[in-house]
PyMOL Python script that loads the backbone (N, CA, C, O; Angstrom):
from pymol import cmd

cmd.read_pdbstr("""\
ATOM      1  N   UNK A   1      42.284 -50.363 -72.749  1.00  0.00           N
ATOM      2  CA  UNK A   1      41.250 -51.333 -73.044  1.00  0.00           C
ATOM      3  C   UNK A   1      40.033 -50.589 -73.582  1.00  0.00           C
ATOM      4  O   UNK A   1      39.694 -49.484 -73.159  1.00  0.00           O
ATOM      5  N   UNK A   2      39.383 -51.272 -74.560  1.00  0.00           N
ATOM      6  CA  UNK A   2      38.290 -50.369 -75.421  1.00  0.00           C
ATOM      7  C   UNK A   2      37.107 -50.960 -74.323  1.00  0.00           C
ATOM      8  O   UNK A   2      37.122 -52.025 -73.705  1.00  0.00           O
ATOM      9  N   UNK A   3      36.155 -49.951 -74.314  1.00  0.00           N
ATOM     10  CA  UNK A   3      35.107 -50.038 -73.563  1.00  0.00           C
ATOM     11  C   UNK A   3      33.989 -50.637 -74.735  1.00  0.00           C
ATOM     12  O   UNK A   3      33.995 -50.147 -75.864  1.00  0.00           O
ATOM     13  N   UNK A   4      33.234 -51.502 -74.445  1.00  0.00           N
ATOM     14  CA  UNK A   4      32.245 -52.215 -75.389  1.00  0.00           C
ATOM     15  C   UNK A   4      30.745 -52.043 -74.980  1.00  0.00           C
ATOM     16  O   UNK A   4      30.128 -52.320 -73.952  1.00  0.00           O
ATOM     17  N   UNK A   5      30.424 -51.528 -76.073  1.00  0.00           N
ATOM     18  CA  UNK A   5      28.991 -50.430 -75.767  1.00  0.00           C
ATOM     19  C   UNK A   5      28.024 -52.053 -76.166  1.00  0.00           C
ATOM     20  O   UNK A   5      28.303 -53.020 -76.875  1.00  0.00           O
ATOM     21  N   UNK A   6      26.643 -51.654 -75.176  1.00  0.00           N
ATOM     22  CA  UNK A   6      25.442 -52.744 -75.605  1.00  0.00           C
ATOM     23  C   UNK A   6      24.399 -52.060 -76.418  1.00  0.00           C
ATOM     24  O   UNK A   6      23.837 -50.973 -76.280  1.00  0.00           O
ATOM     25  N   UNK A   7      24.302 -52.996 -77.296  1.00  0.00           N
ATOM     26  CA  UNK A   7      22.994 -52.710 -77.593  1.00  0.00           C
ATOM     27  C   UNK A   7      22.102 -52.002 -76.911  1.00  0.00           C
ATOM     28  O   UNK A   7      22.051 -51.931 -75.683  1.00  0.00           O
ATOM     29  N   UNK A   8      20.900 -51.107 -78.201  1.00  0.00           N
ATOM     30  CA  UNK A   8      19.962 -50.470 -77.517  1.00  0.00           C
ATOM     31  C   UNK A   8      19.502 -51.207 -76.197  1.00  0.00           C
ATOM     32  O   UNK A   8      19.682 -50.790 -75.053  1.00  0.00           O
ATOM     33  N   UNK A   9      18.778 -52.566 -76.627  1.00  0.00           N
ATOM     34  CA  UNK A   9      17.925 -52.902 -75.938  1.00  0.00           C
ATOM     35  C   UNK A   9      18.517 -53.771 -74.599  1.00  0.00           C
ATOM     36  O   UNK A   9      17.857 -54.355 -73.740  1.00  0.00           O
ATOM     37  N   UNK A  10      19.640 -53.679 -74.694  1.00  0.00           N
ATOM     38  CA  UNK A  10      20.399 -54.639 -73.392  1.00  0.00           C
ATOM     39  C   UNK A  10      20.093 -53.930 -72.282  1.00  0.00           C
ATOM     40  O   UNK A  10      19.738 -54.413 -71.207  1.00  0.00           O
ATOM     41  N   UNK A  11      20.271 -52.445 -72.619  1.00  0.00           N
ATOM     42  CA  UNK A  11      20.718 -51.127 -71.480  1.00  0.00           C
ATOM     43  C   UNK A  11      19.612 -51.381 -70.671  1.00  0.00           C
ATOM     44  O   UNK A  11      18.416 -51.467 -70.949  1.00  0.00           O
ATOM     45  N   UNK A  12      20.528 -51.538 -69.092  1.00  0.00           N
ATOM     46  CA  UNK A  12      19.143 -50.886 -68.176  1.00  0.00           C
ATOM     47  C   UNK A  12      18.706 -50.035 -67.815  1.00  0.00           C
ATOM     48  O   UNK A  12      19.204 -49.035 -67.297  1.00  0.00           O
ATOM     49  N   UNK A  13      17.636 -50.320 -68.048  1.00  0.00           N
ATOM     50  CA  UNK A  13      16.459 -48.721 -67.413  1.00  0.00           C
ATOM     51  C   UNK A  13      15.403 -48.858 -66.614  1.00  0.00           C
ATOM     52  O   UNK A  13      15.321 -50.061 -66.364  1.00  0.00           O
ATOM     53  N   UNK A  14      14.570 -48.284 -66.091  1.00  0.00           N
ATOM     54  CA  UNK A  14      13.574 -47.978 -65.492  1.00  0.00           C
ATOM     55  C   UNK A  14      12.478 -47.916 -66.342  1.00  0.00           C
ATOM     56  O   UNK A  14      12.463 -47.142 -67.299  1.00  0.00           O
ATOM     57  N   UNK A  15      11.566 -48.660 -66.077  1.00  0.00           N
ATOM     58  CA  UNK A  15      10.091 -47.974 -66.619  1.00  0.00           C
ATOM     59  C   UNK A  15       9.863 -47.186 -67.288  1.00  0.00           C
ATOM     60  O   UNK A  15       9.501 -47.105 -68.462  1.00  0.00           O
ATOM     61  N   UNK A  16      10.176 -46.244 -66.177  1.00  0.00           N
ATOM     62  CA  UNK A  16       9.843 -44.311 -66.066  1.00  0.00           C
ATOM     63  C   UNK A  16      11.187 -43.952 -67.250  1.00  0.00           C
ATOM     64  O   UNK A  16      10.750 -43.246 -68.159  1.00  0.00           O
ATOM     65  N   UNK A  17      12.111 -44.159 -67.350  1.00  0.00           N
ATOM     66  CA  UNK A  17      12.978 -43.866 -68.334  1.00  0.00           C
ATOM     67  C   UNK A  17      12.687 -44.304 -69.704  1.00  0.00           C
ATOM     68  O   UNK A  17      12.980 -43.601 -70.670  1.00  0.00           O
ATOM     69  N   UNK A  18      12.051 -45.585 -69.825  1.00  0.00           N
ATOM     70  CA  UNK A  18      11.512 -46.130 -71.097  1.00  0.00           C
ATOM     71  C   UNK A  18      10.443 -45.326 -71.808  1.00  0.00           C
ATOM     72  O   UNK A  18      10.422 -45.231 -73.035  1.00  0.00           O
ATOM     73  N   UNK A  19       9.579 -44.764 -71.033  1.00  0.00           N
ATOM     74  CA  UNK A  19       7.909 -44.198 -71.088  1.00  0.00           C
ATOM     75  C   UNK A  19       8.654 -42.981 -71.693  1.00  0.00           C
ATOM     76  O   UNK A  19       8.330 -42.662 -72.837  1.00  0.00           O
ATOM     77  N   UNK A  20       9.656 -42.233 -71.034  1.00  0.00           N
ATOM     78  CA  UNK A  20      10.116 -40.711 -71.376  1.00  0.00           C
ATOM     79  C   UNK A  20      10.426 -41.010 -72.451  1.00  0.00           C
ATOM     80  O   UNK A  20       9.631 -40.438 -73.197  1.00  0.00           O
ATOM     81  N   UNK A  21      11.363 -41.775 -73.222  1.00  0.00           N
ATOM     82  CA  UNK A  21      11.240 -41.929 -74.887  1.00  0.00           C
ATOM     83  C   UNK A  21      10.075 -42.090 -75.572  1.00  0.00           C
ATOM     84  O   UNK A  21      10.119 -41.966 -76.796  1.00  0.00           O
ATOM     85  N   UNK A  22       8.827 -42.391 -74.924  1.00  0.00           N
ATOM     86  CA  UNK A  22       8.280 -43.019 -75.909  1.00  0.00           C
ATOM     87  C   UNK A  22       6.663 -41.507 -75.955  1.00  0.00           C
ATOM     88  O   UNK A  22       5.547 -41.365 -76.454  1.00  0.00           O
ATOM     89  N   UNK A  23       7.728 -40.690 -74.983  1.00  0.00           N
ATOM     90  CA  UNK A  23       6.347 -39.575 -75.029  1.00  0.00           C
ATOM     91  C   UNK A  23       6.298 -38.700 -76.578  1.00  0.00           C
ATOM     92  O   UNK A  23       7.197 -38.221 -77.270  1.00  0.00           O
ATOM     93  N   UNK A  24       4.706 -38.755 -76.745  1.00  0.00           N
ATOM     94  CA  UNK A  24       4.280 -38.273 -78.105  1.00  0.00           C
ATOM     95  C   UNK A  24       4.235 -39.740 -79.231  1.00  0.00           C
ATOM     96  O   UNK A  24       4.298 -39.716 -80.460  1.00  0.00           O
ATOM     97  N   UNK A  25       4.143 -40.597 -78.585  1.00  0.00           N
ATOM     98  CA  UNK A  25       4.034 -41.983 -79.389  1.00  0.00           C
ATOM     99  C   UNK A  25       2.433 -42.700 -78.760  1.00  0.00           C
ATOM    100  O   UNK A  25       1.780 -42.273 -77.807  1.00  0.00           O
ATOM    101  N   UNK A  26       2.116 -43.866 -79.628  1.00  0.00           N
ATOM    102  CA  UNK A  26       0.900 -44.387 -79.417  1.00  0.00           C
ATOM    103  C   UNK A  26       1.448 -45.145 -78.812  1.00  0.00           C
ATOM    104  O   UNK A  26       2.563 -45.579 -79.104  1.00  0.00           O
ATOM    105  N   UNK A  27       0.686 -45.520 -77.689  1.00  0.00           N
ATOM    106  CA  UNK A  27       1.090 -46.626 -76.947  1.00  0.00           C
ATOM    107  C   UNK A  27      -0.514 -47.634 -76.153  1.00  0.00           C
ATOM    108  O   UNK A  27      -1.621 -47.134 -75.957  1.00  0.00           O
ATOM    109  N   UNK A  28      -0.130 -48.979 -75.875  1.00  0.00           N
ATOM    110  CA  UNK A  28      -1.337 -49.114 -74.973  1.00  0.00           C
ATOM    111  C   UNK A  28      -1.039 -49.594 -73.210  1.00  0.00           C
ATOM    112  O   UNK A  28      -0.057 -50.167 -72.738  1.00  0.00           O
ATOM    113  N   UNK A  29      -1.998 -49.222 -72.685  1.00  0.00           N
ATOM    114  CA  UNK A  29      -2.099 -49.487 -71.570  1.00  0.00           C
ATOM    115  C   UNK A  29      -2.930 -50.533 -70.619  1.00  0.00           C
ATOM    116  O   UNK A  29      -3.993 -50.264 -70.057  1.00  0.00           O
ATOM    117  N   UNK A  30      -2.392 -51.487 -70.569  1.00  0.00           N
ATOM    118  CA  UNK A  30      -3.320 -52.375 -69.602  1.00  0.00           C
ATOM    119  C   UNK A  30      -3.621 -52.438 -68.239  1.00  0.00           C
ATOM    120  O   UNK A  30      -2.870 -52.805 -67.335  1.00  0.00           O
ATOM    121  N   UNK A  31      -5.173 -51.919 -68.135  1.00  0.00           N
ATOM    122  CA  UNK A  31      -5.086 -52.305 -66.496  1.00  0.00           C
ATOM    123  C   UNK A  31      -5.308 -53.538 -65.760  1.00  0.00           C
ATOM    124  O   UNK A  31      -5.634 -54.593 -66.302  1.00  0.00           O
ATOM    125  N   UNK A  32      -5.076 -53.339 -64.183  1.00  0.00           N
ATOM    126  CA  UNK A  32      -5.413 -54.377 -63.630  1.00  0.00           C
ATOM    127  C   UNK A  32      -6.774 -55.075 -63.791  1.00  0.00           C
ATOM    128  O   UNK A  32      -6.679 -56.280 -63.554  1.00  0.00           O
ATOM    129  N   UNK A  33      -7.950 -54.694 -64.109  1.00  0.00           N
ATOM    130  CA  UNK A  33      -9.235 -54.533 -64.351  1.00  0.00           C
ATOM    131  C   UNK A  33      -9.039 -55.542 -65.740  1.00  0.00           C
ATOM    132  O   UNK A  33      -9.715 -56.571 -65.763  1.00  0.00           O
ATOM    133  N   UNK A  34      -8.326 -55.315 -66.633  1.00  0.00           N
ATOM    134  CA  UNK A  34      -8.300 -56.505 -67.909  1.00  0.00           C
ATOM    135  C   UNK A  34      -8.822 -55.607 -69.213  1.00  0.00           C
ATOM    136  O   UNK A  34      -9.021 -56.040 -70.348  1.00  0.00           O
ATOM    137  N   UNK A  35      -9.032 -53.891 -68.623  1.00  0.00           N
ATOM    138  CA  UNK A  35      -9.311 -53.120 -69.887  1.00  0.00           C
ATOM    139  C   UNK A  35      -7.995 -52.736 -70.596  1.00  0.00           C
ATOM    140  O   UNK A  35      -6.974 -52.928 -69.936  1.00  0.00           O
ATOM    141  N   UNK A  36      -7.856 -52.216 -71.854  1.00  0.00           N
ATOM    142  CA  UNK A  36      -6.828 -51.525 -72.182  1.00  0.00           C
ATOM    143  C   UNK A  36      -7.314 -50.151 -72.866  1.00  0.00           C
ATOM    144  O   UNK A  36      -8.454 -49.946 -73.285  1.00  0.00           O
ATOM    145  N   UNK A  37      -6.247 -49.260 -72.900  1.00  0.00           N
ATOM    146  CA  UNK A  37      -6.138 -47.558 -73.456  1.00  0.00           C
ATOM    147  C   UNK A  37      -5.055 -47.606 -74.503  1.00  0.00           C
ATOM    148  O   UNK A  37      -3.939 -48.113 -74.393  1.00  0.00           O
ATOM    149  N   UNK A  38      -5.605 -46.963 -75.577  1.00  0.00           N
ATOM    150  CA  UNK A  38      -4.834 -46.961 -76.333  1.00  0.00           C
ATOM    151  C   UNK A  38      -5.002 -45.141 -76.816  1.00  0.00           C
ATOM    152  O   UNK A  38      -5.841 -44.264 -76.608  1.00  0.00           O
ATOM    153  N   UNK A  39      -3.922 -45.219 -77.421  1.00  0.00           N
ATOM    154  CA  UNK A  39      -3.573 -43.667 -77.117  1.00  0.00           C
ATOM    155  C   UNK A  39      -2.420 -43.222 -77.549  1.00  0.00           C
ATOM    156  O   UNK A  39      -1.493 -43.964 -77.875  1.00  0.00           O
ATOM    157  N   UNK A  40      -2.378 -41.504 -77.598  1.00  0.00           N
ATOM    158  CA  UNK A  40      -0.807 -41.100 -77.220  1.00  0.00           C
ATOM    159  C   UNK A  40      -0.274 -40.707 -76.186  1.00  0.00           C
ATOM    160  O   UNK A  40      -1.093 -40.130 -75.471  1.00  0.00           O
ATOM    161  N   UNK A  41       0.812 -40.755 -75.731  1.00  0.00           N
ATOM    162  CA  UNK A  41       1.130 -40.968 -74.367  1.00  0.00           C
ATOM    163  C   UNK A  41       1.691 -39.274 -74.297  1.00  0.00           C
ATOM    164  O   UNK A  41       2.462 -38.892 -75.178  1.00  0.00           O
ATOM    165  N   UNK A  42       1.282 -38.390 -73.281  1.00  0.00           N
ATOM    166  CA  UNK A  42       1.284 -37.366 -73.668  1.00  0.00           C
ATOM    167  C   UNK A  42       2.352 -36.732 -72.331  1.00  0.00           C
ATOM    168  O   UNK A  42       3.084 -35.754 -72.476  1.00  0.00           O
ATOM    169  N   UNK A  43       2.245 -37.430 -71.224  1.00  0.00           N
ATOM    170  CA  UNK A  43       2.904 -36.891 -70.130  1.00  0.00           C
ATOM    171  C   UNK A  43       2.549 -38.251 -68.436  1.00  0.00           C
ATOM    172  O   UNK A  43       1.449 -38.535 -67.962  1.00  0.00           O
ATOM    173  N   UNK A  44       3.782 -38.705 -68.028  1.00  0.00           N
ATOM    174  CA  UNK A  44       4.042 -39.299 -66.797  1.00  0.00           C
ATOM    175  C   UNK A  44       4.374 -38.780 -65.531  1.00  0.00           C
ATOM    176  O   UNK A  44       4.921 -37.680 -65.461  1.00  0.00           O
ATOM    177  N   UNK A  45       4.120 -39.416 -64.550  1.00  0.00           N
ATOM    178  CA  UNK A  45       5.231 -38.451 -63.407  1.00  0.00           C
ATOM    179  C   UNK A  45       5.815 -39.578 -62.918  1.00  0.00           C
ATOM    180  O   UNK A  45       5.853 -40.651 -63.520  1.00  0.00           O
ATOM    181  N   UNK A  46       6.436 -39.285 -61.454  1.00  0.00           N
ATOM    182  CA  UNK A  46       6.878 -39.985 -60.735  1.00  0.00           C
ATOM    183  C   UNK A  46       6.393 -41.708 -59.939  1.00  0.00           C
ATOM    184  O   UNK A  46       7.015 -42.717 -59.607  1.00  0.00           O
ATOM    185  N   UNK A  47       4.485 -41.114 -59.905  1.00  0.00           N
ATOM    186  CA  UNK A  47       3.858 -42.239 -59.517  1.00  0.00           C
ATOM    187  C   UNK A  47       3.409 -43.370 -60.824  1.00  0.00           C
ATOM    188  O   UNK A  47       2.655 -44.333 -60.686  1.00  0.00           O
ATOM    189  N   UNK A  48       3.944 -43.040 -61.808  1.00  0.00           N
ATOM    190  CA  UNK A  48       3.351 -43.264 -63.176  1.00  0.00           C
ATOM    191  C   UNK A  48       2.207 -43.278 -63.342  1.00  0.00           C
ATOM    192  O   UNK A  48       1.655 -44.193 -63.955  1.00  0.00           O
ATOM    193  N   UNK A  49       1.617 -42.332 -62.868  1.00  0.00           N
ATOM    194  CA  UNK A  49       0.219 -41.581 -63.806  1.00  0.00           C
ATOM    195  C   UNK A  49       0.602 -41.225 -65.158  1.00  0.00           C
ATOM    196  O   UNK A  49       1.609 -40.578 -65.446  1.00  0.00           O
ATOM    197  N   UNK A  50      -0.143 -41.620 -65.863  1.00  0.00           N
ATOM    198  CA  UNK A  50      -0.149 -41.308 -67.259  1.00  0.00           C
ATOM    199  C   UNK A  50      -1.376 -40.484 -67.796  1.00  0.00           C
ATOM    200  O   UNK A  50      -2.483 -40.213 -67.330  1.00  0.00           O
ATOM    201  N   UNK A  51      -0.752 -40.210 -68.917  1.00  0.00           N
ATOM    202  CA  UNK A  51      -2.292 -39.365 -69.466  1.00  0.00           C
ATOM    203  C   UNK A  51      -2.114 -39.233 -70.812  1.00  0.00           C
ATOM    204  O   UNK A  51      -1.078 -38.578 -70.925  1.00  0.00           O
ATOM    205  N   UNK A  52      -2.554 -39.494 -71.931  1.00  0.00           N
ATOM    206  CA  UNK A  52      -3.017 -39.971 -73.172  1.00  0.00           C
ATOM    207  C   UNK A  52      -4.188 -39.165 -73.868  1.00  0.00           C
ATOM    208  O   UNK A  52      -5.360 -39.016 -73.523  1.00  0.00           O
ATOM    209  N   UNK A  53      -3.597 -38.768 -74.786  1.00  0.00           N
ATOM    210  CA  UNK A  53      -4.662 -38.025 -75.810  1.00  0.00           C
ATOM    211  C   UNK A  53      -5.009 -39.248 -76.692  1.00  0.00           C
ATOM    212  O   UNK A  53      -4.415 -40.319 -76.812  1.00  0.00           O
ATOM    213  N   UNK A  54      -6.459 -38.653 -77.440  1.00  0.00           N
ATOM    214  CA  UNK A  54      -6.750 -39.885 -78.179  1.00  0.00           C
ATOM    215  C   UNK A  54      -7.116 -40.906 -78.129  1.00  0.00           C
ATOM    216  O   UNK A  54      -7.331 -41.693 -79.051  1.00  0.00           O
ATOM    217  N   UNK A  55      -7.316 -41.110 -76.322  1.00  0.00           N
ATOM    218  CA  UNK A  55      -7.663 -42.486 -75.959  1.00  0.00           C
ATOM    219  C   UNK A  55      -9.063 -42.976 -76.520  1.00  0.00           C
ATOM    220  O   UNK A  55     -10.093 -42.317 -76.669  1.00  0.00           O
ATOM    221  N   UNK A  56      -8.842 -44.187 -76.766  1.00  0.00           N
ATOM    222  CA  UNK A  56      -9.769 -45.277 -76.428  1.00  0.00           C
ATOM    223  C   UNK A  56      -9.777 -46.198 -75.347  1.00  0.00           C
ATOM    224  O   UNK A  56      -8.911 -46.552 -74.547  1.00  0.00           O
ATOM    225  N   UNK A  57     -11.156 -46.548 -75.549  1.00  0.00           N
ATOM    226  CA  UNK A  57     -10.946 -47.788 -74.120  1.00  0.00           C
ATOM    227  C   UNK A  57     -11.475 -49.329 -74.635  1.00  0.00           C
ATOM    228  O   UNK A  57     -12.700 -49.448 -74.629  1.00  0.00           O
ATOM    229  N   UNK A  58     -10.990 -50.071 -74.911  1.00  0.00           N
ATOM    230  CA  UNK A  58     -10.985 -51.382 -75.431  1.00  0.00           C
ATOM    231  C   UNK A  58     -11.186 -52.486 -73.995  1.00  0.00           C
ATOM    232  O   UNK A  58     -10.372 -52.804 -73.127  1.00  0.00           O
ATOM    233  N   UNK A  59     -12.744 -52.907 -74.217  1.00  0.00           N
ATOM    234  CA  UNK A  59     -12.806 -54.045 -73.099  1.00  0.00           C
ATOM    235  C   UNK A  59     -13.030 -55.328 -74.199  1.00  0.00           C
ATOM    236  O   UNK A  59     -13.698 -55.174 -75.221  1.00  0.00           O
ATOM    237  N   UNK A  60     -12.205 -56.948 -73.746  1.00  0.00           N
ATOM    238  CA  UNK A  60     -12.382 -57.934 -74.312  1.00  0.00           C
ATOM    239  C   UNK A  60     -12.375 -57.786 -75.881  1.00  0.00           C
ATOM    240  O   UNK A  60     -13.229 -58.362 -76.555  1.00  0.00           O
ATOM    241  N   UNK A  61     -11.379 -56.992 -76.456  1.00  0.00           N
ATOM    242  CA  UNK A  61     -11.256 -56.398 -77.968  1.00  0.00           C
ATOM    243  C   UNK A  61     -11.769 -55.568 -78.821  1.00  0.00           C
ATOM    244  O   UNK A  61     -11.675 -55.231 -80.001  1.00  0.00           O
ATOM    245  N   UNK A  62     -12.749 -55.176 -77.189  1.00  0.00           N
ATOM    246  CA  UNK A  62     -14.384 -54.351 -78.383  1.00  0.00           C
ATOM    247  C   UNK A  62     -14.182 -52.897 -78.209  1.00  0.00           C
ATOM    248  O   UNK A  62     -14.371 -52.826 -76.995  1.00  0.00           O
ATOM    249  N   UNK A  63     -13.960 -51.845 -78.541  1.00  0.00           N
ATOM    250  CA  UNK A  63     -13.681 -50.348 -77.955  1.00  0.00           C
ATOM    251  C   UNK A  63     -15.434 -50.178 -77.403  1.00  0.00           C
ATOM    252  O   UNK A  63     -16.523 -50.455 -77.904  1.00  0.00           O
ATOM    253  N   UNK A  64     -15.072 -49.704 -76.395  1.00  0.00           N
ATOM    254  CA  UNK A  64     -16.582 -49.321 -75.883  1.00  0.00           C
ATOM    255  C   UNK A  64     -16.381 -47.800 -75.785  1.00  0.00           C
ATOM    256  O   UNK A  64     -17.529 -47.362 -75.870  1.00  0.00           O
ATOM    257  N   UNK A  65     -15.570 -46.791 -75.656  1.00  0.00           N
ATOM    258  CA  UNK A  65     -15.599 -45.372 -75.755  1.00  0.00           C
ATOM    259  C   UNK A  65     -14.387 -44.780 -75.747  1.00  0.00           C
ATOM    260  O   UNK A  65     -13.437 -45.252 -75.122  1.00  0.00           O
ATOM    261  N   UNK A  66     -14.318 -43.518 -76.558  1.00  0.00           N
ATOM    262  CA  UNK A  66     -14.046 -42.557 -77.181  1.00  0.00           C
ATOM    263  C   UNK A  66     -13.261 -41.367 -76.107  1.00  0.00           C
ATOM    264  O   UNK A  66     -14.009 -40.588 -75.517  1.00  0.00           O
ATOM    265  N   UNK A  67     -12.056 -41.283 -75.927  1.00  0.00           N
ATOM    266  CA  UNK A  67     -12.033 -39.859 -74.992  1.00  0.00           C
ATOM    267  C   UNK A  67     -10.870 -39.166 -75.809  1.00  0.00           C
ATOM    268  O   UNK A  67     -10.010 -39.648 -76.547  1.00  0.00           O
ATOM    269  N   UNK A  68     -11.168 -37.740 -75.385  1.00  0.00           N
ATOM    270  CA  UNK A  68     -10.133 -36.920 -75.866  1.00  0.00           C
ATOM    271  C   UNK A  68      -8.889 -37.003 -75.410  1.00  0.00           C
ATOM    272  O   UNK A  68      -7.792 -37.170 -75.943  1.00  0.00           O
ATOM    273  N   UNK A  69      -9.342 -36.826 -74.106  1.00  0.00           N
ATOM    274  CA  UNK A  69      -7.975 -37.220 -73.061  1.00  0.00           C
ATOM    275  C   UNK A  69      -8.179 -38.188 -71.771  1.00  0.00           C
ATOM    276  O   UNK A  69      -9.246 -38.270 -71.163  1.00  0.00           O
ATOM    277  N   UNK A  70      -7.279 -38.738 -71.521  1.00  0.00           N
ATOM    278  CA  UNK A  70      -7.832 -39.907 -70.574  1.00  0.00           C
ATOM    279  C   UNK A  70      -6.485 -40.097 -69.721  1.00  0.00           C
ATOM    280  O   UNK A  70      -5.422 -40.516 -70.179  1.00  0.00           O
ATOM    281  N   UNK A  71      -6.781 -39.626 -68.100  1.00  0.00           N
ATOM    282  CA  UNK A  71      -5.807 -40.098 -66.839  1.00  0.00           C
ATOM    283  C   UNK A  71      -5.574 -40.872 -66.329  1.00  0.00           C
ATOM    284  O   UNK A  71      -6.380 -41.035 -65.413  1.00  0.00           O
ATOM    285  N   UNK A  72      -4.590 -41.817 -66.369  1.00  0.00           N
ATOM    286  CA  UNK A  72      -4.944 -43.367 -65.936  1.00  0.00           C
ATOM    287  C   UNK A  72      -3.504 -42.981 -64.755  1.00  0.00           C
ATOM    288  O   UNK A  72      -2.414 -42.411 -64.810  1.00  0.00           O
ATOM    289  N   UNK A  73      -4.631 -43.946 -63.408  1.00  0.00           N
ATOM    290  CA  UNK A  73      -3.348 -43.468 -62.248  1.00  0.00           C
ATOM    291  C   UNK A  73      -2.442 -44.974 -62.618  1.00  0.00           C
ATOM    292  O   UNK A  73      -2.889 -45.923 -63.262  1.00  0.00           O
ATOM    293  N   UNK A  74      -0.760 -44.837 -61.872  1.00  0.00           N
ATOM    294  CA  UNK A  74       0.023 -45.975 -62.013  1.00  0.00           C
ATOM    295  C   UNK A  74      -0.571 -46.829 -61.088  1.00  0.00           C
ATOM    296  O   UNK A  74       0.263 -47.718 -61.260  1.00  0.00           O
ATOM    297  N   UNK A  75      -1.274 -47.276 -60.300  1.00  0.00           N
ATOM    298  CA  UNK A  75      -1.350 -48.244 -59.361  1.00  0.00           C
ATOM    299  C   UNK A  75      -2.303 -49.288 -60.090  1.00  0.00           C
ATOM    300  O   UNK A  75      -2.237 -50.485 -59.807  1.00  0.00           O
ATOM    301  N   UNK A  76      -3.380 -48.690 -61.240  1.00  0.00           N
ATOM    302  CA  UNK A  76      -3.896 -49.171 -61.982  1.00  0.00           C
ATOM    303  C   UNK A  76      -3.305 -50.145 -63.261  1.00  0.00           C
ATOM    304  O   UNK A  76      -3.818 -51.138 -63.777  1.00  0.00           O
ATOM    305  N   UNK A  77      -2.138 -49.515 -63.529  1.00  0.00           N
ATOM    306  CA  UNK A  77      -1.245 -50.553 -64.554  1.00  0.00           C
ATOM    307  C   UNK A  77      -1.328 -51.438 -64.408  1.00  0.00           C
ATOM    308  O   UNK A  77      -1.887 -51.665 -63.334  1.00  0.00           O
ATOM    309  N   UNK A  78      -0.952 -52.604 -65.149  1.00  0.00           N
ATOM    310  CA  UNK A  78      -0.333 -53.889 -64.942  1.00  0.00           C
ATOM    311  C   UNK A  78       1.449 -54.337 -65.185  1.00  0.00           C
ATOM    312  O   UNK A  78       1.831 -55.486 -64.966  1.00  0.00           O
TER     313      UNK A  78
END
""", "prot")
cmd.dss("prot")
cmd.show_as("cartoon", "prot")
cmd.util.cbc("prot")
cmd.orient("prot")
C-alpha cells in the first residue's frame, strides 16, 4: 500500500517547530498588551522567548520606536 504524503500545510507541528523555519525571516509579533514587533526573527528557545533584529514597535498602527534588537519573553505573546 502506497503511503500518501500531506501537504505542506496539513502537517502537524508545534509552534516552536514552525518559528525554527521561519528563523532569519521578518516576522511580526503580537503582544498581549495590543502592541506589535516587527522584525527579523533571529533566535527562540524553549519558553518562546524570541529576539528580533530590526525591530520596530508599532502601537494602534503608528511605529513609536526604533530598536536594533529587541527580546520579547513568550508569556507576552498572544
Amino acid at each position: 500500500m502506497s503511503e500518501t504524503k500531506k501537504p505542506f500545510s496539513q502537517v502537524l507541528r508545534s509552534p516552536g517547530d514552525f518559528l525554527k523555519q521561519v528563523i532569519g525571516q521578518a516576522v511580526l509579533v503580537r503582544l498581549n498588551s495590543g502592541a506589535e514587533y516587527q522584525g527579523r526573527l533571529v533566535c527562540l528557545d524553549g519558553y518562546m522567548n524570541i529576539a528580533l533584529e530590526q525591530a520596530e514597535e508599532w502601537i494602534d498602527g503608528v511605529r513609536h520606536r526604533t530598536y536594533g534588537d529587541a527580546f520579547i519573553r513568550g508569556n507576552n505573546g498572544t
